[in-house]
C-alpha positions in Angstrom: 155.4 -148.0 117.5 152.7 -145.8 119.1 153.3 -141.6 118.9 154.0 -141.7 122.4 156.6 -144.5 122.4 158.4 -142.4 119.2 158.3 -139.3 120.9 159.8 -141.0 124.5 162.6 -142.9 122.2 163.1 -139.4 120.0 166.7 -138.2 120.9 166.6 -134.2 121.4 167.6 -131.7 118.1 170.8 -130.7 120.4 171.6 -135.1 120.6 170.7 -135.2 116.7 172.6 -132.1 115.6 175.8 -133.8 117.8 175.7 -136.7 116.4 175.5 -135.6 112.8 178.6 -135.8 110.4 179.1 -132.6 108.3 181.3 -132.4 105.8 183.8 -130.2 105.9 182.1 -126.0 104.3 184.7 -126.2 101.6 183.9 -129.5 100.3 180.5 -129.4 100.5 180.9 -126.6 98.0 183.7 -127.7 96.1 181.1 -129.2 93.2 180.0 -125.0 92.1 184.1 -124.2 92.5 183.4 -122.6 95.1 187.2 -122.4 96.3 188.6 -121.0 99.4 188.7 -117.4 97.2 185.5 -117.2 97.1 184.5 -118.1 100.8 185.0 -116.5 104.3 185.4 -119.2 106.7 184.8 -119.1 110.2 185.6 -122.2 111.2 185.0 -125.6 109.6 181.4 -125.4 108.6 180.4 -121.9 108.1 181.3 -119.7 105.4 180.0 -116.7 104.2 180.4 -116.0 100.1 182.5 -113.3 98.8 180.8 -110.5 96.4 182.7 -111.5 93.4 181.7 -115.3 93.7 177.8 -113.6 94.6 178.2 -112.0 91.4 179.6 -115.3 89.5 176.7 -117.7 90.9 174.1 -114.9 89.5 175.4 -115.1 85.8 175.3 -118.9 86.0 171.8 -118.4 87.6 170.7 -117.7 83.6 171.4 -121.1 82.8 169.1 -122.6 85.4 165.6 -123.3 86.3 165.4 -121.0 88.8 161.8 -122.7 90.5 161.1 -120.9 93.6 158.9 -122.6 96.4 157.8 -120.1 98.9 156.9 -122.2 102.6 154.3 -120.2 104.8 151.5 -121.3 107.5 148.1 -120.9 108.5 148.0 -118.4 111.5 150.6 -120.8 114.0 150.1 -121.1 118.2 152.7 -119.2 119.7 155.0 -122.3 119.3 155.0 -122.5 115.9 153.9 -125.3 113.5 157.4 -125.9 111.7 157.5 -123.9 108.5 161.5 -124.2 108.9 161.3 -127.7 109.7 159.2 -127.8 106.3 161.8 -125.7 104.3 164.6 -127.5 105.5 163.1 -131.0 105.4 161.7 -130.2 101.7 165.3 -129.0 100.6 166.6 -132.1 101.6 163.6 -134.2 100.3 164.2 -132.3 96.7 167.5 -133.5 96.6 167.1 -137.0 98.2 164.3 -137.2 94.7 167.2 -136.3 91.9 166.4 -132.8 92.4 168.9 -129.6 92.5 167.6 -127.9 95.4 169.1 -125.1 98.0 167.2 -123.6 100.8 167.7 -120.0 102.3 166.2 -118.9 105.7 166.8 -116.3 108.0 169.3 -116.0 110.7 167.2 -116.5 114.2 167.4 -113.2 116.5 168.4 -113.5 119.7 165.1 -112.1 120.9 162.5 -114.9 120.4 165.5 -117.5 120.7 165.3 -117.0 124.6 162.2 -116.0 124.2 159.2 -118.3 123.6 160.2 -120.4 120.8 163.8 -121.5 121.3 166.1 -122.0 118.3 164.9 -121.5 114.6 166.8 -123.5 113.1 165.1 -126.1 112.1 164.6 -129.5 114.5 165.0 -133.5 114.7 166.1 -134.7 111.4 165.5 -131.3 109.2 167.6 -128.8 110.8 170.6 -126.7 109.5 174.2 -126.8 111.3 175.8 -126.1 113.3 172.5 -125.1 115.2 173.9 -123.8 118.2 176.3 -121.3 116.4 173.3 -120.5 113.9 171.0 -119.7 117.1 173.6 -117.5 119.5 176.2 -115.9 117.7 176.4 -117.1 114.2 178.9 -115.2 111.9 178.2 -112.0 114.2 176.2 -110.4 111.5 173.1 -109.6 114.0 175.4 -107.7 116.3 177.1 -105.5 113.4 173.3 -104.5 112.5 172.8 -103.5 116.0 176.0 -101.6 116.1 175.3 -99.8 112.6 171.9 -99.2 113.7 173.0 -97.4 117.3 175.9 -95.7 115.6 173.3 -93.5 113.4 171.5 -92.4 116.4 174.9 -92.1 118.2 176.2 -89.6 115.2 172.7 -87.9 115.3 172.3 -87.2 118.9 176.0 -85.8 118.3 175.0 -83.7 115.4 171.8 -82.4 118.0 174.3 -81.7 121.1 177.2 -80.0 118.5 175.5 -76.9 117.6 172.3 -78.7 115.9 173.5 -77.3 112.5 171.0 -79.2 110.7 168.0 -77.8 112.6 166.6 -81.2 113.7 163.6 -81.3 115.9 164.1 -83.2 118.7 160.4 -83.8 118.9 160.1 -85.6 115.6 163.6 -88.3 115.2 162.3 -91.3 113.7 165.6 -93.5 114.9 165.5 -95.3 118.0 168.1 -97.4 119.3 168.3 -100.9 118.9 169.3 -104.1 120.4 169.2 -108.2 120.1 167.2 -109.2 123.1 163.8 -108.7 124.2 163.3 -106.0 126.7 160.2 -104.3 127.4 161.7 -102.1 129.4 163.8 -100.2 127.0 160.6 -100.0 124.6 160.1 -96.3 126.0 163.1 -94.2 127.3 164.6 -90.9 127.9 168.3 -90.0 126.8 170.5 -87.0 127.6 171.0 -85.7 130.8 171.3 -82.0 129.5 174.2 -79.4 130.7 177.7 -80.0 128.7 178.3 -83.4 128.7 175.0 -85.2 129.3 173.5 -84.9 125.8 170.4 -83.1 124.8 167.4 -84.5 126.5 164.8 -86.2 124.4 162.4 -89.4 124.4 163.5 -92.1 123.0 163.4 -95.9 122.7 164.4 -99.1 121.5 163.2 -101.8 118.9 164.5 -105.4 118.0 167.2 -105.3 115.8 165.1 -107.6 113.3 162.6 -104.9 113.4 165.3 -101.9 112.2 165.1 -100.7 108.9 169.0 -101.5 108.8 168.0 -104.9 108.5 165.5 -104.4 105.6 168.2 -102.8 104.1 170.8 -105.5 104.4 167.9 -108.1 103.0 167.1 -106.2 99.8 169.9 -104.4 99.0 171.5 -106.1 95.9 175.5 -105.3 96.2 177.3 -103.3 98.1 176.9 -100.5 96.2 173.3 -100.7 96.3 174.0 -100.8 100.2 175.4 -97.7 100.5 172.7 -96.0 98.4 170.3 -97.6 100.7 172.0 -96.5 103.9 172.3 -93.1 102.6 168.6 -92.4 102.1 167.2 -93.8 105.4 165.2 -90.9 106.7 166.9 -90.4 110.7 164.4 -86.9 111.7 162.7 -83.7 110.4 164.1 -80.6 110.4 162.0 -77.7 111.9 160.0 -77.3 108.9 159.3 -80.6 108.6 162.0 -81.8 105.6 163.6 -85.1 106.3 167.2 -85.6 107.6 168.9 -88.6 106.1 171.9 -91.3 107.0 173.8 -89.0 104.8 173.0 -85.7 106.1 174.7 -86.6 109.7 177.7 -88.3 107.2 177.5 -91.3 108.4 176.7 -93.4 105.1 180.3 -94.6 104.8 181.3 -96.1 108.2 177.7 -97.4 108.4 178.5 -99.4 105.4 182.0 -100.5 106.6 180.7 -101.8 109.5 178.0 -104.3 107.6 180.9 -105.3 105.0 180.8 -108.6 105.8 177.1 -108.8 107.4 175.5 -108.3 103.7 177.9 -111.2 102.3 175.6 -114.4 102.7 176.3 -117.3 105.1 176.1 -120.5 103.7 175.9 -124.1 105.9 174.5 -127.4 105.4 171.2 -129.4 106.7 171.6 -132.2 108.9 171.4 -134.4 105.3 174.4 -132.1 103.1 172.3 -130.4 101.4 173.4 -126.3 101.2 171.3 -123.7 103.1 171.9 -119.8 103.0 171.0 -118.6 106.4 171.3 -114.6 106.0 169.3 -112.0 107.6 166.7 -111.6 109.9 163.4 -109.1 109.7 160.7 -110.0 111.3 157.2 -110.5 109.7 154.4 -108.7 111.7 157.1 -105.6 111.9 159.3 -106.1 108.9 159.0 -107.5 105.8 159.9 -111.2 106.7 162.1 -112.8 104.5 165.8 -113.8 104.1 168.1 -111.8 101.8 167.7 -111.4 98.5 171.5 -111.4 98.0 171.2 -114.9 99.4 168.3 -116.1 97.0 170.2 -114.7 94.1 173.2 -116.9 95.0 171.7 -120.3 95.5 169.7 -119.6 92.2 173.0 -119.9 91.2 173.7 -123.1 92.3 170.1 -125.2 92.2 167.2 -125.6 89.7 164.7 -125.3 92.8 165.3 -122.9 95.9 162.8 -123.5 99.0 162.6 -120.4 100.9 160.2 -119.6 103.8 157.7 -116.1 105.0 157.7 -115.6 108.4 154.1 -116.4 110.6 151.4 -116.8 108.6 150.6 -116.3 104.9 148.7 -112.7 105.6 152.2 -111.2 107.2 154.8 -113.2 106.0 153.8 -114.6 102.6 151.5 -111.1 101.5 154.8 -109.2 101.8 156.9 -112.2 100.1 154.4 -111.4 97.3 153.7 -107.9 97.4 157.0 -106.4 98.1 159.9 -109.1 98.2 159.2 -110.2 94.5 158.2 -106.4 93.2 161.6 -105.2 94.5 163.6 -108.3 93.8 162.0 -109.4 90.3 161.7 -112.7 91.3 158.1 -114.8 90.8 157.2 -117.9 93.2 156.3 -120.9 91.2 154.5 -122.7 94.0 154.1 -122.1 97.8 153.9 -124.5 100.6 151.2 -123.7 103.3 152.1 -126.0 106.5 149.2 -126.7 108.4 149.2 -128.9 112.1 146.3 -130.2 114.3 147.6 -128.2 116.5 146.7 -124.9 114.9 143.4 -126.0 114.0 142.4 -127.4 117.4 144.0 -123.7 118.2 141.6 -122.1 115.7 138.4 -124.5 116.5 138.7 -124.1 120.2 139.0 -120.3 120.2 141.5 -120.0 122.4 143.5 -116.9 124.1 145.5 -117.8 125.6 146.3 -121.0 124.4 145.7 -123.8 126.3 147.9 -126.7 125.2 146.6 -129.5 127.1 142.9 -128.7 126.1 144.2 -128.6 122.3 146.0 -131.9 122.8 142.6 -133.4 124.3 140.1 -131.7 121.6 138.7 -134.2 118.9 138.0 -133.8 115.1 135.1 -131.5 115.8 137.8 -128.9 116.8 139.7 -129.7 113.8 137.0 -129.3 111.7 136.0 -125.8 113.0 139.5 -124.5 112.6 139.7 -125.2 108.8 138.2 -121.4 108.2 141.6 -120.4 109.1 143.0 -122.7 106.8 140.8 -121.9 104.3 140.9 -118.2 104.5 144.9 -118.7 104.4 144.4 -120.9 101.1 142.2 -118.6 99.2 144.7 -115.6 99.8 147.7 -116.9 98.3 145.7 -118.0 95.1 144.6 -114.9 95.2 148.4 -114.1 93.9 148.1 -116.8 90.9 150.3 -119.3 92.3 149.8 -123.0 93.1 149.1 -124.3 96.5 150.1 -127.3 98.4 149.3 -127.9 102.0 152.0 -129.6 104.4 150.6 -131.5 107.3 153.4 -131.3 109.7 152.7 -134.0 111.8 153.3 -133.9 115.5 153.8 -137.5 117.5 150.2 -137.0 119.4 148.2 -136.2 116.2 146.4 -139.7 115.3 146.1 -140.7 111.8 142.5 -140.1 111.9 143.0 -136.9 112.6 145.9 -136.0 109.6 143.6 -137.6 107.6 140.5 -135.5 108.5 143.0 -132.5 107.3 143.9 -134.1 104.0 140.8 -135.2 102.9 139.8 -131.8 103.7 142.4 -130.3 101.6 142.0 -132.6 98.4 138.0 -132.9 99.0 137.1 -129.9 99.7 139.6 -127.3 98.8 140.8 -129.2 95.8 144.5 -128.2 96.1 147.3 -131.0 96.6 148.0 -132.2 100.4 150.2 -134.2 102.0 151.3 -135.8 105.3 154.9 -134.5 106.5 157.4 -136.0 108.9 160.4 -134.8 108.0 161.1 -134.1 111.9 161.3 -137.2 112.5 162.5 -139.2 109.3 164.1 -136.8 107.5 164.1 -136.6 103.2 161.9 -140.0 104.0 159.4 -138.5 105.6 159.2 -135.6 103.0 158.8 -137.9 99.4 155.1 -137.3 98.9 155.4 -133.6 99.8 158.7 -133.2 97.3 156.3 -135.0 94.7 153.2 -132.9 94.8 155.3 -129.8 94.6 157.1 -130.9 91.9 154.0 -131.5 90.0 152.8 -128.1 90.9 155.9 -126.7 89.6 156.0 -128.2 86.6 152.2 -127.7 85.8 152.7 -123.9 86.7 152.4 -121.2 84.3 154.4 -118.0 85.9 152.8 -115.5 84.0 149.5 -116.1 86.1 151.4 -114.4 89.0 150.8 -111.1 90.0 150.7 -108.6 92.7 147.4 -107.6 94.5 148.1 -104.0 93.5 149.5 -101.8 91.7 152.6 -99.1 92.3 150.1 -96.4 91.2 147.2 -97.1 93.4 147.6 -94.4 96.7 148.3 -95.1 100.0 145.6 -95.8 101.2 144.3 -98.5 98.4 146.9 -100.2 98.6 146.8 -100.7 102.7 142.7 -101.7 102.0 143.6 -103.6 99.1 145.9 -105.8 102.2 143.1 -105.4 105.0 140.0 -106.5 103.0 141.3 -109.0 100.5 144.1 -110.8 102.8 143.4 -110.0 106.4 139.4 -110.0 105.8 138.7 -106.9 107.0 135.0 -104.7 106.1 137.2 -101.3 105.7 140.0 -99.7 107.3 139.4 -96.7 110.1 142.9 -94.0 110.4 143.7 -92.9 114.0 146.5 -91.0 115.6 148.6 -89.8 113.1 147.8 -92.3 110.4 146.1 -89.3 108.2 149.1 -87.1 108.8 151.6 -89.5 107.8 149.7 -90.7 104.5 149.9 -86.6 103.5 153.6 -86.4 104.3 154.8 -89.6 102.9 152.3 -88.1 99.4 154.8 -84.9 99.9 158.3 -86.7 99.7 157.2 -88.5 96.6 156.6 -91.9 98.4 153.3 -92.7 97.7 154.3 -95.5 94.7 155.9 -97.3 97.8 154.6 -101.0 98.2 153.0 -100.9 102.0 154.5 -103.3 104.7 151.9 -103.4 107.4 152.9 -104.2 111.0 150.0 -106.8 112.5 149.6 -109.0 115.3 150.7 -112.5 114.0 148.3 -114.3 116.6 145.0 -113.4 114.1 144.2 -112.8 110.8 142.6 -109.4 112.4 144.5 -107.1 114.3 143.1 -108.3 117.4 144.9 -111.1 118.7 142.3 -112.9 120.7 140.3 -113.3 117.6 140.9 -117.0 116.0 139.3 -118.7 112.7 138.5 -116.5 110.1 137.2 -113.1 112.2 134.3 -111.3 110.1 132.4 -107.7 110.3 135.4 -106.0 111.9 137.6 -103.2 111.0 141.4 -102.3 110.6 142.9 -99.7 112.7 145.9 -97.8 111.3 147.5 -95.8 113.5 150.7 -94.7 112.2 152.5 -94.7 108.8 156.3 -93.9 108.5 158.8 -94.4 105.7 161.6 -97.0 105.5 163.0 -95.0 102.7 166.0 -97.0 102.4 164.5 -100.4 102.1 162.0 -99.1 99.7 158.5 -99.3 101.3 156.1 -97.4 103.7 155.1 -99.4 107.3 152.0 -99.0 108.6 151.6 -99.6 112.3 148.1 -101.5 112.9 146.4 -102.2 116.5 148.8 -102.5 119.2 152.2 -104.2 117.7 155.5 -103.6 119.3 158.6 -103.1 117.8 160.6 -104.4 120.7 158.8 -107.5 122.4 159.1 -108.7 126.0 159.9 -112.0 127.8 157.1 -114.1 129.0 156.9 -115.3 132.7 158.9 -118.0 131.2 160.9 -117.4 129.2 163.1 -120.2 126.6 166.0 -118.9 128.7 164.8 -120.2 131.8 165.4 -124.1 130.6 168.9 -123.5 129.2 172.2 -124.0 129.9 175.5 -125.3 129.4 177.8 -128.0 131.4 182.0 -127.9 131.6 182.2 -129.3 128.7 180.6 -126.7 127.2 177.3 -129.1 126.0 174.6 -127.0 125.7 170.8 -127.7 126.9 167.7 -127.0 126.6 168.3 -124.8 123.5 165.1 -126.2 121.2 
């Protein structure tokens, strides 16, 4: 059958997820007695765990192998090149091979959903279920993270207009509002209409609710306990002489925390195949640190010798922060990491294209591939860089020819001399996955963890570690400081942060923070422009070239092609 014919003949993810036949949350999880106790069910196939089962699955976590396989990606096209479709279809494919394997990824926001990309959850034969519940609603935990997050800056701006006891000045708050939808226009705004009941006026704004600190929070926090203390030390404002005002100045640590008591407990569904997935929390990886909970990781140690996880974008946003701050704070070490590669992206890359032009990428030959493997390369290089073992994915699309997968994996093996293979688990499922399983197995196996290591250390300043990030991962000559960048570095010195991990905030379109610029850009320099604490979460963010914390809708939007009929059968959603 030709790639045309199997993509015509291809039922939609929507068709596939329908006709699946999940078994039932509480027997899927009846082999860890995992008992209706220990879960939270909402409905038949979604459960979230309860802490004291969290807490029993991380003591029998000492009796297993605990191999963690970290999925990331070159730099993707704004589609996307399937790193959950890898995670998910390499889950499966580690248990269809006699292996015990869980997967955790993160809950999709609303945002890019109806956005550009659709659903994250996974597609064709690799997905998690239910997908549409995973991509609207869920468990409701990315709406209780919005309300959290809007009810600090609701007690603040009531702590401003009732006597401003605390001093704050209204010209430096450092907490927005928030929300679960993309809207440019709320990325700027003023509140408080002044005189007695309209609020004390002040610029303000919103970001994603994936971008919020809250959500950082929720995804490295350990407990509840460990919540609380989180929540308590976000930094809110600055007093007139410049001291910081926390969560629990305003006294709002407690109900904050009531109102994510369930949020922080981890969801747990099932792939397409029956194999467990933790789908729990949501920061995003050019703003945030990218990864899913480590509440949830903890847990399916628990309950598999391997656990596939995934870094969002590329392996310079998502993957450098997996590394450099996910596995500092969470004392965990990645055994092997998965770099999924396309056609696609390397046409993308060899073209040089900005905006991408999809049918030229589809008609460029191996020439374009071939000039797009700097990217590849460059993405390679920087996770061995960390000490761990690499294995390129070739997610294969139904256009690519087998020339042209080829071209990539003898590129791979020949020339890189890391292990590559060929992956359709869209399409085929845990059969389309067995080569990929194999080589990381191997890797796993052959892998000595004491080789990894972070690319600094807690003790180098500020400003090392930020050009330790721009000159070894992004391949940057230097770093320049502009706007308040300078400022920032000598406050955040003065509150005692400066043994911080740094999450930088960079376009995910380029390895540079530029992002027209594809390949491997050379002889350019990064711009920091601002540096602020996430106090809470336990790392400094530094705000590079021109990224947004609250993204737009494109001219056409994901949204546009949706819908639903009487029957409630929903469209267009992937």
């Amino acid at each position: 059958m030709s790639s045309s014919d199997e993509e015509e003949s291809m039922p939609s993810d929507y068709e596939i997820a329908q006709s699946a036949d999940p078994v039932p949350i509480w027997d899927l999880l009846e082999p860890w007695d995992l008992g209706n106790e220990d879960l939270q069910y909402y409905g038949e196939y979604k459960a979230k765990v309860e802490h004291h089962a969290v807490e029993r699955l991380r003591e029998d976590a000492e009796d297993r192998a605990n191999n963690l396989v970290l999925v990331t990606g070159m730099t993707p096209t704004p589609l996307g090149e399937g790193k959950t479709v890898t995670t998910v279809g390499l889950g499966q494919t580690l248990d269809h091979i006699g292996e015990d394997a869980m997967i955790a990824i993160r809950e999709p926001s609303l945002g890019p959903v109806f956005g550009v990309k659709g659903g994250a959850a996974g597609g064709g034969y690799s997905q998690v279920l239910p997908m549409e519940d995973i991509n609207l609603h869920f468990t409701g935990d990315l709406h209780a993270l919005t309300a959290a997050h809007n009810l600090v800056a609701a007690m603040l701006d009531a702590k401003v207009s009732q006597g401003n006891e605390l001093n704050v000045d209204v010209n430096d708050v450092a907490w927005p509002r928030a929300l679960d939808m993309n809207d440019r226009a709320l990325r700027e705004t003023v509140v408080g209409l002044g005189g007695k009941s309209g609020g004390t006026p002040r610029e303000d704004g919103f970001l994603l609710t994936a971008a919020s600190e809250m959500m950082a929070v929720l995804c490295l926090a350990s407990d509840l306990e460990d919540l609380k203390e989180r929540i308590a030390r976000i930094i809110v404002a600055y007093d007139d002489d410049g001291e910081p005002i926390t969560v629990d100045d305003i006294e709002a640590t407690g109900a904050v925390a009531m109102l994510l008591r369930d949020a922080i407990k981890p969801n747990i569904v099932q792939t397409i195949e029956g194999t467990p997935a933790f789908v729990h929390g949501g920061p995003f990886a050019n703003i945030a640190h990218g990864t899913n909970s480590l509440i949830a990781d903890k847990a399916a140690f628990g309950m598999g010798d391997y656990l596939v996880t995934e870094a969002g974008f590329g392996s310079d946003l998502g993957a450098e922060k997996f590394m450099n701050i996910v596995c500092r704070l969470g004392d965990m070490t990645p055994n092997a990491v998965v770099m999924v590669a396309s056609v696609r992206a390397l046409k993308y890359h060899g073209e040089d294209m900005w905006p991408a032009d999809f049918d030229a990428i589809e008609e460029a030959g191996v020439d374009a591939i071939e000039r797009g493997f700097e990217n590849l390369d460059k993405h390679v290089e920087n996770l061995q860089k960390f000490g761990v073992p690499v294995v390129v994915a070739v997610n294969r699309f139904p256009d690519d020819t087998d020339e042209e997968v080829q071209t990539v994996l003898d590129h791979c093996r020949d020339d890189l001399d890391v292990k590559a293979a060929e992956s359709t688990v869209f399409g085929e499922g845990s059969e389309g996955g067995e080569e990929l399983a194999e080589r990381v197995v191997t890797e796993v196996e052959n892998n000595d963890p004491e080789e990894f290591s972070p690319l600094y250390e807690d003790e180098a300043s500020i400003k090392e570690k930020i050009e330790t990030v721009a000159t070894e991962i992004y391949g940057a000559d230097g770093v320049t400081y502009t706007g308040t960048a300078d400022e920032d570095i000598e406050r955040m010195e003065r509150l005692g942060f400066e043994e911080f991990p740094v999450c930088l905030s960079k376009t995910f379109h380029s390895l540079s923070d530029d992002a027209s610029e594809k390949g491997a850009p050379e002889d350019w320099t990064l711009e920091v422009r601002e540096i602020y604490p996430s106090a809470g979460a336990g790392f400094l963010v530094a705000l590079t070239g021109d990224v947004l914390t609250m993204p737009g809708l494109p001219a056409d939007p994901a949204a546009a092609d949706m819908d639903i009929d009487e029957d409630g059968n929903i469209s267009g959603l992937f």
